[in-house]
mmJSON file of the N, C-alpha and C atoms, coordinates in Angstrom:
{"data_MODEL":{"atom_site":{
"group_PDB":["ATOM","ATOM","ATOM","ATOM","ATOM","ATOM","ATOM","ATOM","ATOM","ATOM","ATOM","ATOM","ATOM","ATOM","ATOM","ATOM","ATOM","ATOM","ATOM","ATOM","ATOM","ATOM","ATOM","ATOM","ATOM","ATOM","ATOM","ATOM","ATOM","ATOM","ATOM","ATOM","ATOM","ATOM","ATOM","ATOM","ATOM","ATOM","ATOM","ATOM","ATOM","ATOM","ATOM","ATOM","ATOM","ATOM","ATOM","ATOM","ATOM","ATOM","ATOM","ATOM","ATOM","ATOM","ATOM","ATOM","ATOM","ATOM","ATOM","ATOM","ATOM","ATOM","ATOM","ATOM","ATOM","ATOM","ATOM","ATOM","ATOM","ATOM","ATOM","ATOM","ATOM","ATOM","ATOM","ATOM","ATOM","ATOM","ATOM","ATOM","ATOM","ATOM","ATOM","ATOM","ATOM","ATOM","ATOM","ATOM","ATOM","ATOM","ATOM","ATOM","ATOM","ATOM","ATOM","ATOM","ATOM","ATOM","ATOM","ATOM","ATOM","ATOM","ATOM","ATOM","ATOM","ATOM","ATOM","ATOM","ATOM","ATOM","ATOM","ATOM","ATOM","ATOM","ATOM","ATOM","ATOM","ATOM","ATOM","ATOM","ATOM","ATOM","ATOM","ATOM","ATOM","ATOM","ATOM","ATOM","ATOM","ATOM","ATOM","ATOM","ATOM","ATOM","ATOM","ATOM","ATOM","ATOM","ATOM","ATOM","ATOM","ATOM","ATOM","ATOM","ATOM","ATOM","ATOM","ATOM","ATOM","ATOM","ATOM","ATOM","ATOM","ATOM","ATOM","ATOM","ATOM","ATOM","ATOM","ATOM","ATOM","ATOM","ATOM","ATOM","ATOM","ATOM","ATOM","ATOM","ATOM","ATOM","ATOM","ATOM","ATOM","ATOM","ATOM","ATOM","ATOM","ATOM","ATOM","ATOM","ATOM","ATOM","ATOM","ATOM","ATOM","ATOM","ATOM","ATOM","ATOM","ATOM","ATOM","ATOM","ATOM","ATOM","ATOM","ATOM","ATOM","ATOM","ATOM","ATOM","ATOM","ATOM","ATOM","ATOM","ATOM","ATOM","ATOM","ATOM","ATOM","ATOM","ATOM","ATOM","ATOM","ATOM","ATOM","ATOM","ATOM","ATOM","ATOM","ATOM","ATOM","ATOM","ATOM","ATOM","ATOM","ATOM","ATOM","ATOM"],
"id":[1,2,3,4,5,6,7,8,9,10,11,12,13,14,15,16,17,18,19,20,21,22,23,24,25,26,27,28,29,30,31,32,33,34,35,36,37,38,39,40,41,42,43,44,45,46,47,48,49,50,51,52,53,54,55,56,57,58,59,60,61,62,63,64,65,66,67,68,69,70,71,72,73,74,75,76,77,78,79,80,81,82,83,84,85,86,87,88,89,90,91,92,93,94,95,96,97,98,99,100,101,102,103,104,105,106,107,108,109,110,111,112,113,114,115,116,117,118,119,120,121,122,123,124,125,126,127,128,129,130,131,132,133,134,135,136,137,138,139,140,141,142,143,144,145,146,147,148,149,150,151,152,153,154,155,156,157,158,159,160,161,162,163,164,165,166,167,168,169,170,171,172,173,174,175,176,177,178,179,180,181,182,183,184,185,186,187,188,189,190,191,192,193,194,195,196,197,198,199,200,201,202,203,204,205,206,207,208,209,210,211,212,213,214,215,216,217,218,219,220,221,222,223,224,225,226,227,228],
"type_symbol":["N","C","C","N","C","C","N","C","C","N","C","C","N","C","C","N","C","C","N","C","C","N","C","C","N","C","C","N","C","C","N","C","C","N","C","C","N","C","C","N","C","C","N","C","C","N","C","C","N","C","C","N","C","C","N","C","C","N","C","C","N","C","C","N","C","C","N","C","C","N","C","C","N","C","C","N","C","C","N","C","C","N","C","C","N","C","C","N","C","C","N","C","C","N","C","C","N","C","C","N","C","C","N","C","C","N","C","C","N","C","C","N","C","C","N","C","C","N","C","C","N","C","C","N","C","C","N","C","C","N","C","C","N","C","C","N","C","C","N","C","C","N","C","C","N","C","C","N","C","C","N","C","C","N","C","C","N","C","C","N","C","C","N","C","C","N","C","C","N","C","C","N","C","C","N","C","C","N","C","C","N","C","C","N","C","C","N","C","C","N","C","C","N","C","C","N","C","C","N","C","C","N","C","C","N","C","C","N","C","C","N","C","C","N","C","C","N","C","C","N","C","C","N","C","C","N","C","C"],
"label_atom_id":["N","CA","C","N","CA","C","N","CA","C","N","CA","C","N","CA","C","N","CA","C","N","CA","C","N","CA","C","N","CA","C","N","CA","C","N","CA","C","N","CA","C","N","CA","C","N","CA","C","N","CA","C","N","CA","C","N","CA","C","N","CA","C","N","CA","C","N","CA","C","N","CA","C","N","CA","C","N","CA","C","N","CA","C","N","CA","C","N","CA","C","N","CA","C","N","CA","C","N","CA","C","N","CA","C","N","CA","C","N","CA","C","N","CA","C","N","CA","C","N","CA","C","N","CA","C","N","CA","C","N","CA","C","N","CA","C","N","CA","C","N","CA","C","N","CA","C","N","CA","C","N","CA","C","N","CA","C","N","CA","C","N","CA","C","N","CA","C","N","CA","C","N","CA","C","N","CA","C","N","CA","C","N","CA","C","N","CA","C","N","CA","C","N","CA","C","N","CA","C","N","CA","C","N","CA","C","N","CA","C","N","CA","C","N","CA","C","N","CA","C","N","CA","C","N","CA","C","N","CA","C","N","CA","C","N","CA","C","N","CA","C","N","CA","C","N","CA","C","N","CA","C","N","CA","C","N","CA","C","N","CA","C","N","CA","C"],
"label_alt_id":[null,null,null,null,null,null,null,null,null,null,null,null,null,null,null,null,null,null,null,null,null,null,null,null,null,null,null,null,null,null,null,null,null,null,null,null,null,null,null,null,null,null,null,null,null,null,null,null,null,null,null,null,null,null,null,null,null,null,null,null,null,null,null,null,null,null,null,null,null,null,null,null,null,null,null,null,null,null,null,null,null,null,null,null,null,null,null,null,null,null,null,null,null,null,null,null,null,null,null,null,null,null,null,null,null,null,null,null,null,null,null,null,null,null,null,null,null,null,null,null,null,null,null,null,null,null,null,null,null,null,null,null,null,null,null,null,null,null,null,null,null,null,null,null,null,null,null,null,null,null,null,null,null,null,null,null,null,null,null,null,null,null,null,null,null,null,null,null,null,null,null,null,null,null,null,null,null,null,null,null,null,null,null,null,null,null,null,null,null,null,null,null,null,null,null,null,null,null,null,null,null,null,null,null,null,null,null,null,null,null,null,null,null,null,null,null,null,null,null,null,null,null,null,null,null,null,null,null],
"label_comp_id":["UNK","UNK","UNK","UNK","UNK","UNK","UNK","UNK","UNK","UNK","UNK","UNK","UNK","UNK","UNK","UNK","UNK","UNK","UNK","UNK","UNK","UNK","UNK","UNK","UNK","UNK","UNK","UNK","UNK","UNK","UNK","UNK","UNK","UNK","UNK","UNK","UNK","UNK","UNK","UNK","UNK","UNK","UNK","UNK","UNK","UNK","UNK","UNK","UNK","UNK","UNK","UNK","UNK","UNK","UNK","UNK","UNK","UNK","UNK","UNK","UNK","UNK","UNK","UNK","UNK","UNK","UNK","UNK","UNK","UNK","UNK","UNK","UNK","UNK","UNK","UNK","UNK","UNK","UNK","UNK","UNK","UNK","UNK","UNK","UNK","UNK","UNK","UNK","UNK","UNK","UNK","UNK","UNK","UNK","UNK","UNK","UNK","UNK","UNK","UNK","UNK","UNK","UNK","UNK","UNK","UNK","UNK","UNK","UNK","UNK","UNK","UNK","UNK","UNK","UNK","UNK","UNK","UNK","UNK","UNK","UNK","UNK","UNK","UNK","UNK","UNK","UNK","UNK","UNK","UNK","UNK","UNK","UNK","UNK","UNK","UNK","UNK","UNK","UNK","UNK","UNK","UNK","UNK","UNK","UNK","UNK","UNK","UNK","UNK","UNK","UNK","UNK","UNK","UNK","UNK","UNK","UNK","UNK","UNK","UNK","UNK","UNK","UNK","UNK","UNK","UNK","UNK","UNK","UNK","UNK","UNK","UNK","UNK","UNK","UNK","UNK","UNK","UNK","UNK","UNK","UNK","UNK","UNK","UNK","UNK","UNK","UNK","UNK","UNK","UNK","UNK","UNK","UNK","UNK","UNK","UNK","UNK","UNK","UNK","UNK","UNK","UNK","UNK","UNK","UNK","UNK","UNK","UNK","UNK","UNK","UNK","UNK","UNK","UNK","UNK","UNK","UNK","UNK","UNK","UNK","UNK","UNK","UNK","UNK","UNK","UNK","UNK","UNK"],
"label_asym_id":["A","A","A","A","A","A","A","A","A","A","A","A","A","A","A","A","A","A","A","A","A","A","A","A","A","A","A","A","A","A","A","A","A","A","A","A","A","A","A","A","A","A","A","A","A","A","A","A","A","A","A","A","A","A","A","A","A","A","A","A","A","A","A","A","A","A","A","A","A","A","A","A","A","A","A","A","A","A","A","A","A","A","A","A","A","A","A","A","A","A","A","A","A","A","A","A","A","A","A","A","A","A","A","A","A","A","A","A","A","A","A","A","A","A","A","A","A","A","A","A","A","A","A","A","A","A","A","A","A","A","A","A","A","A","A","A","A","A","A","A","A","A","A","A","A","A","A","A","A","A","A","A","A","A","A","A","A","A","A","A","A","A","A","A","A","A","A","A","A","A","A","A","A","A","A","A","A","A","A","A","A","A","A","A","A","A","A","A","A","A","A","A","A","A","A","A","A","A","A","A","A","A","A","A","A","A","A","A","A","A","A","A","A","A","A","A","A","A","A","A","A","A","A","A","A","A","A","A"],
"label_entity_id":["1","1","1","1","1","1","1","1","1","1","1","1","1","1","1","1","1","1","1","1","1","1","1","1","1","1","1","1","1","1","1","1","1","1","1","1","1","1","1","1","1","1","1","1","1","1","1","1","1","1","1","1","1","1","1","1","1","1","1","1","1","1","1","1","1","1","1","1","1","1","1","1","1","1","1","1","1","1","1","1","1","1","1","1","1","1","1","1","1","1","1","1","1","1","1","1","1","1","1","1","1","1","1","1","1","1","1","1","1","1","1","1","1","1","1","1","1","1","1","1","1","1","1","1","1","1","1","1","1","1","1","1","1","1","1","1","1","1","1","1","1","1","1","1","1","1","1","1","1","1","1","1","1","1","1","1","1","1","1","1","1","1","1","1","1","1","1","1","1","1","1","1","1","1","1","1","1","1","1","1","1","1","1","1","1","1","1","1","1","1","1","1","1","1","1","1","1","1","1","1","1","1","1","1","1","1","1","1","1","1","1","1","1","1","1","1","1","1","1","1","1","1","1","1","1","1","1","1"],
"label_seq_id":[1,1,1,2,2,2,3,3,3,4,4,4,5,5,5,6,6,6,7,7,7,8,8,8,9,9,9,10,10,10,11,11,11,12,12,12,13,13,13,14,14,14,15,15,15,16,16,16,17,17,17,18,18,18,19,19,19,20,20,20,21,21,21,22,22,22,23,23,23,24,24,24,25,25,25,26,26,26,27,27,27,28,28,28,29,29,29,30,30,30,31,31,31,32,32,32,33,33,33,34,34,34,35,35,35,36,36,36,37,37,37,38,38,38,39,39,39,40,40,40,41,41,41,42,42,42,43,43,43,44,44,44,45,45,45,46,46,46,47,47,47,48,48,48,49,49,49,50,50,50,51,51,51,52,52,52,53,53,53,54,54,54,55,55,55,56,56,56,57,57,57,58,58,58,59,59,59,60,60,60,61,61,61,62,62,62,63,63,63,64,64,64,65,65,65,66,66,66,67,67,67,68,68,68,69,69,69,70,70,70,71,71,71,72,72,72,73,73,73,74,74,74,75,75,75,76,76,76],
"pdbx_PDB_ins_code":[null,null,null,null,null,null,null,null,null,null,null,null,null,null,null,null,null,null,null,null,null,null,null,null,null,null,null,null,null,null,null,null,null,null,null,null,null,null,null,null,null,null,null,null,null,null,null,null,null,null,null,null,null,null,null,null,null,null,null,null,null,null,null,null,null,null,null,null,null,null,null,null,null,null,null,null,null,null,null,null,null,null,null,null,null,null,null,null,null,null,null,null,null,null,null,null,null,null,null,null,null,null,null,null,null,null,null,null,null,null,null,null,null,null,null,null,null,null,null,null,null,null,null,null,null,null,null,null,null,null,null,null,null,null,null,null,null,null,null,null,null,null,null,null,null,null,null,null,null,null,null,null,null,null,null,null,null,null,null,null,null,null,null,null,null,null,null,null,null,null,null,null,null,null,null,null,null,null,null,null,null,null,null,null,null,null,null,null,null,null,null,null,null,null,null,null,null,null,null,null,null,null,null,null,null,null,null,null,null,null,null,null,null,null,null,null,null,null,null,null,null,null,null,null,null,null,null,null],
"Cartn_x":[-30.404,-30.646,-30.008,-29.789,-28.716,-29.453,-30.113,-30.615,-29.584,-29.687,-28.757,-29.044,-28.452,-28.554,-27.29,-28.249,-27.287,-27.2,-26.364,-25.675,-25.904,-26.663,-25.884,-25.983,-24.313,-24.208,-23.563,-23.161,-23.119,-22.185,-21.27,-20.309,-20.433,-21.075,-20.614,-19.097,-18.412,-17.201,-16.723,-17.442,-17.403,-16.817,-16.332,-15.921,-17.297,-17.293,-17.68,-17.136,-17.48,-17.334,-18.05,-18.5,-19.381,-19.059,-18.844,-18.282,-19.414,-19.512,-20.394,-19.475,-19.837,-18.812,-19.669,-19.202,-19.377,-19.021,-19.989,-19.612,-20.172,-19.625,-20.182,-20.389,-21.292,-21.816,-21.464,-20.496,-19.649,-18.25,-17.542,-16.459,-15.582,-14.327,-13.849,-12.711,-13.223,-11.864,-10.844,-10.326,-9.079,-9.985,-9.586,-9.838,-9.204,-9.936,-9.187,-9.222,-8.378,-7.648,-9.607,-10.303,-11.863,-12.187,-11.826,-12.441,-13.612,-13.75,-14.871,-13.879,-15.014,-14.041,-13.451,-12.763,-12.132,-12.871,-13.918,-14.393,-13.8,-14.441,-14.294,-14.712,-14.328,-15.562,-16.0,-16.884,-18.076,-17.416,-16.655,-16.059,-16.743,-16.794,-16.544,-15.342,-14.309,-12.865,-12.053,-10.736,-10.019,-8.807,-9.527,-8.955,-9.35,-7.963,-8.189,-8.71,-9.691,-10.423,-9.217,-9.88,-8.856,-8.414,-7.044,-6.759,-7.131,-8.117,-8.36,-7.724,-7.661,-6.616,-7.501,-8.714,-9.13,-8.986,-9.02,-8.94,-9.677,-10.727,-12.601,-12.445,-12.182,-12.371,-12.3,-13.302,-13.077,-11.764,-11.539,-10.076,-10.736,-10.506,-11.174,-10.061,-10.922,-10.046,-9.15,-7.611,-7.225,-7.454,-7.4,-7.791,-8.887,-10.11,-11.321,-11.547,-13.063,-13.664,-13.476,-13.644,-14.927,-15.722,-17.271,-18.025,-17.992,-18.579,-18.738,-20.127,-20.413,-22.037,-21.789,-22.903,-23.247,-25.082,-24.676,-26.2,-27.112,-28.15,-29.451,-29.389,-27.8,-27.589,-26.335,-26.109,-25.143,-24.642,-22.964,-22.736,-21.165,-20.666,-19.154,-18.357],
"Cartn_y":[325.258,323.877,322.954,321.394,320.836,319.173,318.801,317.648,316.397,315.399,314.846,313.098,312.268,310.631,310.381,309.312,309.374,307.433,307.024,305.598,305.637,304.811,303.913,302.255,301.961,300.527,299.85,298.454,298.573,296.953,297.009,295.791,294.933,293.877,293.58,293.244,293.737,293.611,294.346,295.317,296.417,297.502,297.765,298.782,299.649,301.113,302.413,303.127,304.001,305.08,305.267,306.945,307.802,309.177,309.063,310.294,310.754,311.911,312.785,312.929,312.594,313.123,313.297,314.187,314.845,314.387,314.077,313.806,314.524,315.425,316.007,315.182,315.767,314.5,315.379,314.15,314.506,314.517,314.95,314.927,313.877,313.695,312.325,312.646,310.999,311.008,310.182,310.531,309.124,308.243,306.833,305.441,305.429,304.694,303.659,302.237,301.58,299.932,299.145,299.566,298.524,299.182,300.043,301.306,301.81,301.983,303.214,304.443,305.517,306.945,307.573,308.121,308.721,310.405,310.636,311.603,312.876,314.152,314.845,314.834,315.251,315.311,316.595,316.488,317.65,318.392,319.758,320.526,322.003,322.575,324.26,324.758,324.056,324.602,323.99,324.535,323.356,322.255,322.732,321.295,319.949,319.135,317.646,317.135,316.25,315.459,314.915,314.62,313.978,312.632,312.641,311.24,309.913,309.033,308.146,306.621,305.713,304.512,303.084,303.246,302.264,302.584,301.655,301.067,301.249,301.414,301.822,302.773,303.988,305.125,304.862,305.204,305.459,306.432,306.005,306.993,308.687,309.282,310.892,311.68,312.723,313.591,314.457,314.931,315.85,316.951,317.419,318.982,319.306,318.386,318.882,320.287,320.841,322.512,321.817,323.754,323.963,324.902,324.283,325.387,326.266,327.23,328.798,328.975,329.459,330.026,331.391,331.569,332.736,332.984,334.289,334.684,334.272,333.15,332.837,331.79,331.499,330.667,329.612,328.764,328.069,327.553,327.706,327.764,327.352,327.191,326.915,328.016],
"Cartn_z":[39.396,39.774,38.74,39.007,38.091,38.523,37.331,37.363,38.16,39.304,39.813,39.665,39.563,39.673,41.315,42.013,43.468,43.396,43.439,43.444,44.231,45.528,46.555,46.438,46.952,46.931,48.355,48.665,49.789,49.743,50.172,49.89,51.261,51.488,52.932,53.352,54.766,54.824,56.315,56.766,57.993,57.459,56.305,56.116,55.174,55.768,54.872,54.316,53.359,52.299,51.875,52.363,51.773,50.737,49.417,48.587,47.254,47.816,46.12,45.367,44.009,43.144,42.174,40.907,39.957,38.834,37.539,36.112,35.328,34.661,33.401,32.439,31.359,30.574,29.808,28.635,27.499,27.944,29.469,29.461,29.129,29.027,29.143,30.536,31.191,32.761,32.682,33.478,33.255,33.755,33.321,34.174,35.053,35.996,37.18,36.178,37.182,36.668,36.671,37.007,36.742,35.21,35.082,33.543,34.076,35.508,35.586,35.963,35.539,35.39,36.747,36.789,38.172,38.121,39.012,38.845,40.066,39.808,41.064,41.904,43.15,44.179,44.341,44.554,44.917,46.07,46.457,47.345,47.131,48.226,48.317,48.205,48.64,48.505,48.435,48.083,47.509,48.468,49.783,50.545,50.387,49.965,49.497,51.191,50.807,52.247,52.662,54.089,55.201,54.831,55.274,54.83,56.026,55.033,55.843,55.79,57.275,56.842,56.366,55.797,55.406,53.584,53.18,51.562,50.847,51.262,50.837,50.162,49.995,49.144,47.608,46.926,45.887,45.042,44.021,43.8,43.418,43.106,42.772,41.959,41.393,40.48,41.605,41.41,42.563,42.165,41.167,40.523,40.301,40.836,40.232,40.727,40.325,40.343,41.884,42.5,43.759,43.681,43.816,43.776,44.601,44.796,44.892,45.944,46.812,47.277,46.779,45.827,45.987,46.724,47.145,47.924,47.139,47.176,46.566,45.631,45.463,44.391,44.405,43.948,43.968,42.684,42.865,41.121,40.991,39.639,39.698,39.982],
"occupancy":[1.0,1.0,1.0,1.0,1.0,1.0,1.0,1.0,1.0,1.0,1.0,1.0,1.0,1.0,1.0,1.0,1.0,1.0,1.0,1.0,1.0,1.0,1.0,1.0,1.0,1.0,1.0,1.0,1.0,1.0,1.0,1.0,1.0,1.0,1.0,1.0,1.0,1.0,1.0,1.0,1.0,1.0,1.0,1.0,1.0,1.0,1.0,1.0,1.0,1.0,1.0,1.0,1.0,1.0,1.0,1.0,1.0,1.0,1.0,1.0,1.0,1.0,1.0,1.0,1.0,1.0,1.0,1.0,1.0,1.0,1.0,1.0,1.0,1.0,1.0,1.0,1.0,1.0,1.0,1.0,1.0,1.0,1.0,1.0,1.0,1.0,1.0,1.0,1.0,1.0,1.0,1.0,1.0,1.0,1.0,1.0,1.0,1.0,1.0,1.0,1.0,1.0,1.0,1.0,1.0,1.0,1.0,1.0,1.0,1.0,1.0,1.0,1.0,1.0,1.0,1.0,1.0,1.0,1.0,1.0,1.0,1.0,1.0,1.0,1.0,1.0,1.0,1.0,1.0,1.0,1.0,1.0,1.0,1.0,1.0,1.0,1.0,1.0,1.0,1.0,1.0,1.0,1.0,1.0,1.0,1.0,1.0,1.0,1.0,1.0,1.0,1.0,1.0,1.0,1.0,1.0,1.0,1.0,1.0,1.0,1.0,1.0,1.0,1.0,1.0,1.0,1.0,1.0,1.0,1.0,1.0,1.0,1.0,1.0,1.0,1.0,1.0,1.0,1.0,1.0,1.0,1.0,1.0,1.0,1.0,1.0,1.0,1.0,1.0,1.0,1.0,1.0,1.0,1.0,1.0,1.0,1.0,1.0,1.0,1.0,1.0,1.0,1.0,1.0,1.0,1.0,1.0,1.0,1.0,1.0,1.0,1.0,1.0,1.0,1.0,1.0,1.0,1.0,1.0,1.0,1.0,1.0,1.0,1.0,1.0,1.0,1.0,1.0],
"B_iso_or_equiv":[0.0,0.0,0.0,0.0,0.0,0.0,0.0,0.0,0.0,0.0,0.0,0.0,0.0,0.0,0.0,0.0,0.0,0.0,0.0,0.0,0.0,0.0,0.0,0.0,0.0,0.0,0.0,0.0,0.0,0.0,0.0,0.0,0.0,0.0,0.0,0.0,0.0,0.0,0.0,0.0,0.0,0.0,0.0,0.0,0.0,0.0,0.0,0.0,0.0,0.0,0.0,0.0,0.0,0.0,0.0,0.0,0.0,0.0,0.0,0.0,0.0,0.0,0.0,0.0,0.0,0.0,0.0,0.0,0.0,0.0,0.0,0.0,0.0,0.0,0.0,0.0,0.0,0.0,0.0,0.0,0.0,0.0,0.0,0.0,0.0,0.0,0.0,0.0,0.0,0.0,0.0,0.0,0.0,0.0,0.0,0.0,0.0,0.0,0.0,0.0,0.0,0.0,0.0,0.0,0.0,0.0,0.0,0.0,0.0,0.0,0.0,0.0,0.0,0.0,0.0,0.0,0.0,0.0,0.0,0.0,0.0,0.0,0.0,0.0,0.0,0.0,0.0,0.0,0.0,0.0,0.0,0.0,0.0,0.0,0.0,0.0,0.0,0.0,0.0,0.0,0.0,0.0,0.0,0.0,0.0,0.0,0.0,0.0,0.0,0.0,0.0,0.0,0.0,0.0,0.0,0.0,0.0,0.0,0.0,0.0,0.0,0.0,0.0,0.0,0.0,0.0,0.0,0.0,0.0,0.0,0.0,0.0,0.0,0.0,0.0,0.0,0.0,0.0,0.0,0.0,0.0,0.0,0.0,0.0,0.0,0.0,0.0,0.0,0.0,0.0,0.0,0.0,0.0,0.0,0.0,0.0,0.0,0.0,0.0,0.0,0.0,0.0,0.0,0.0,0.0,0.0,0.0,0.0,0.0,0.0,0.0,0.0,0.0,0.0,0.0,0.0,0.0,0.0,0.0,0.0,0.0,0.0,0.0,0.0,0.0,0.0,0.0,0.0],
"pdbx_formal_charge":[null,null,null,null,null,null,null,null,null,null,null,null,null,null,null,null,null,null,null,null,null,null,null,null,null,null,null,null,null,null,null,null,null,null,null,null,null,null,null,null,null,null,null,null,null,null,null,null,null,null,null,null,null,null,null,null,null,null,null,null,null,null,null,null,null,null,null,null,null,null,null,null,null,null,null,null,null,null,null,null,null,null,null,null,null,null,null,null,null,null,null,null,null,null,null,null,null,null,null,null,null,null,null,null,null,null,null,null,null,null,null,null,null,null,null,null,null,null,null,null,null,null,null,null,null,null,null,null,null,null,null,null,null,null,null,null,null,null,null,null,null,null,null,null,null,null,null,null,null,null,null,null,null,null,null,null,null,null,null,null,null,null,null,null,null,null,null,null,null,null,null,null,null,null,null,null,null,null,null,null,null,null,null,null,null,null,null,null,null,null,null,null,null,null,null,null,null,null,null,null,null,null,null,null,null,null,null,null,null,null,null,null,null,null,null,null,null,null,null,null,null,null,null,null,null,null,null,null],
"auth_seq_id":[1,1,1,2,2,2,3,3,3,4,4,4,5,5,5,6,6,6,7,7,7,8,8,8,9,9,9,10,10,10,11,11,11,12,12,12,13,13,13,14,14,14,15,15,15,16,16,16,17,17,17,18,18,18,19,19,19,20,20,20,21,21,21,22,22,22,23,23,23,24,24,24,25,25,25,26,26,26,27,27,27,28,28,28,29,29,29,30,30,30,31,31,31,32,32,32,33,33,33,34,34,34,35,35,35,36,36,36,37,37,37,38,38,38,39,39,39,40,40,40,41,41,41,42,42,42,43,43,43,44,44,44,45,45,45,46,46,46,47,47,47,48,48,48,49,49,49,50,50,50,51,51,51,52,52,52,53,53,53,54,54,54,55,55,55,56,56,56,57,57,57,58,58,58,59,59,59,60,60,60,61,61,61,62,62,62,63,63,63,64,64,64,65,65,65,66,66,66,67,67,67,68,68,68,69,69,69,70,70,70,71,71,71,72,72,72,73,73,73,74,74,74,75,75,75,76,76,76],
"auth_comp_id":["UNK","UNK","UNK","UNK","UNK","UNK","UNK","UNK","UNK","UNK","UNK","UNK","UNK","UNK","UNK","UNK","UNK","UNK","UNK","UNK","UNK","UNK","UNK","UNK","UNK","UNK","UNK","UNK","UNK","UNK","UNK","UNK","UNK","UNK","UNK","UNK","UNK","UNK","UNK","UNK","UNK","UNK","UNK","UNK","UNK","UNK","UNK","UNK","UNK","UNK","UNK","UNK","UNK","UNK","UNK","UNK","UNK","UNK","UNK","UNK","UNK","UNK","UNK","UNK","UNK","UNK","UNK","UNK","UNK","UNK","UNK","UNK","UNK","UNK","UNK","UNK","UNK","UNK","UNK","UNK","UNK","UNK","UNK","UNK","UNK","UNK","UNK","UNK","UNK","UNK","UNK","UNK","UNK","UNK","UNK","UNK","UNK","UNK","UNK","UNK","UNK","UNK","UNK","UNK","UNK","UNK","UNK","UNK","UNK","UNK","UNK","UNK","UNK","UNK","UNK","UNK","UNK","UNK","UNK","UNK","UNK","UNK","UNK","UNK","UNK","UNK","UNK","UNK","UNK","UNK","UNK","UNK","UNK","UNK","UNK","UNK","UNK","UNK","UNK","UNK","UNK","UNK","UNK","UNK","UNK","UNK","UNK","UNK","UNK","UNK","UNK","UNK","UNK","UNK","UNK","UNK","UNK","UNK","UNK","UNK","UNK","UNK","UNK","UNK","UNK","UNK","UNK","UNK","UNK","UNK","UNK","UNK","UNK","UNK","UNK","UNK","UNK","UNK","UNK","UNK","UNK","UNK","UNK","UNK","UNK","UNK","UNK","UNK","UNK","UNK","UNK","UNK","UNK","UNK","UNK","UNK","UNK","UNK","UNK","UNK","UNK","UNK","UNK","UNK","UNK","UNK","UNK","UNK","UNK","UNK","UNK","UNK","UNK","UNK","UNK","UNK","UNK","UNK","UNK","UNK","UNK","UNK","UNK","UNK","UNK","UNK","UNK","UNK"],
"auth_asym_id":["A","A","A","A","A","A","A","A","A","A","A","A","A","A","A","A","A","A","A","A","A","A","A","A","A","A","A","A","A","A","A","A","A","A","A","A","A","A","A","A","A","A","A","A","A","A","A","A","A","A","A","A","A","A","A","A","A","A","A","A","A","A","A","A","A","A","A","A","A","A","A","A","A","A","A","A","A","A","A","A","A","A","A","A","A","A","A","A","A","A","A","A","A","A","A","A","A","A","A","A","A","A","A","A","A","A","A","A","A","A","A","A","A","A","A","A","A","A","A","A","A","A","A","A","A","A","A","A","A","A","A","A","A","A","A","A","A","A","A","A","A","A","A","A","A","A","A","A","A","A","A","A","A","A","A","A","A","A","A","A","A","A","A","A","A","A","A","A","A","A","A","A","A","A","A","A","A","A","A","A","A","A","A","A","A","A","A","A","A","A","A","A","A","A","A","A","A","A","A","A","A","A","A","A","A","A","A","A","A","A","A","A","A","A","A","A","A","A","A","A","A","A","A","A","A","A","A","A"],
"auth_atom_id":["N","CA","C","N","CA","C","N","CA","C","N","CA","C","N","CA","C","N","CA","C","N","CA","C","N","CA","C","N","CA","C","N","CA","C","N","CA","C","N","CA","C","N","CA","C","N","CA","C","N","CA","C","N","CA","C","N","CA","C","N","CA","C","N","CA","C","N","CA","C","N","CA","C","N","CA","C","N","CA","C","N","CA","C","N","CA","C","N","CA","C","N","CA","C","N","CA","C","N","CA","C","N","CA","C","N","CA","C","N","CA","C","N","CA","C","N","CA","C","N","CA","C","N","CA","C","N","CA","C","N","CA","C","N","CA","C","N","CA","C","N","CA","C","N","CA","C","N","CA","C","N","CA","C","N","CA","C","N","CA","C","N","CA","C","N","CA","C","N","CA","C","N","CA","C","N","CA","C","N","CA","C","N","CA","C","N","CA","C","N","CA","C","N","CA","C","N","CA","C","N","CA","C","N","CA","C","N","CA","C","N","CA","C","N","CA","C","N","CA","C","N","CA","C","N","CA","C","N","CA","C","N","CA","C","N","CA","C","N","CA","C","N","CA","C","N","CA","C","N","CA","C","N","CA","C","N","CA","C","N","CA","C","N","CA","C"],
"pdbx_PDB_model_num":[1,1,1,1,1,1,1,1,1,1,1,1,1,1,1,1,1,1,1,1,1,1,1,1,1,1,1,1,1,1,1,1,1,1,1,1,1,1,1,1,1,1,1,1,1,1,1,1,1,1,1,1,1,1,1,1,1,1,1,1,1,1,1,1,1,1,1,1,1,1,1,1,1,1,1,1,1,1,1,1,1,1,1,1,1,1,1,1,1,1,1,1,1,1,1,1,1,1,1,1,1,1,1,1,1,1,1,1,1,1,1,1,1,1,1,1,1,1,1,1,1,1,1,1,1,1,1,1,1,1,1,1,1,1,1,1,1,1,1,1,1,1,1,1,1,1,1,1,1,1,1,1,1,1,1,1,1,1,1,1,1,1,1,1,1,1,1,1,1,1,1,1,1,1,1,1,1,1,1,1,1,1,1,1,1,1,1,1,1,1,1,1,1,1,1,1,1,1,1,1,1,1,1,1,1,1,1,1,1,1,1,1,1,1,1,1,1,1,1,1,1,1,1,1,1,1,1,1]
}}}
């Protein structure tokens, strides 16, 4: 199990974006142009998500991990 903090925020405008992402504490990320960090997203495998045509997305790490299922457990 892996202690978690979940953001939600909500811009009025009609547009959505919904993304988990992942920060280790202690790592260092690149910035984005605001100086918040560009993190990974949370995947099972290593297909980059679909590309979508709205602007909304947060930027994301492209190399981040993917976790793994194992039977009973879930892990890097």
């Amino acid at each position: 199990s892996y202690p978690i903090e979940i953001l939600l925020s909500e811009i009025p405008g009609g547009l959505f974006c919904a993304s988990l992402m992942i920060e280790q504490v202690g790592e260092n990320y690149e910035k984005a142009s605001t100086g918040a960090p560009i993190l990974p997203l949370f995947r099972i495998d290593h297909q980059p998500p679909a590309v979508t045509t709205g602007d909304n997305a947060p930027p994301f790490q492209k190399d981040g991990p993917s976790w793994k299922i194992v039977e009973g457990k879930i892990g890097l």
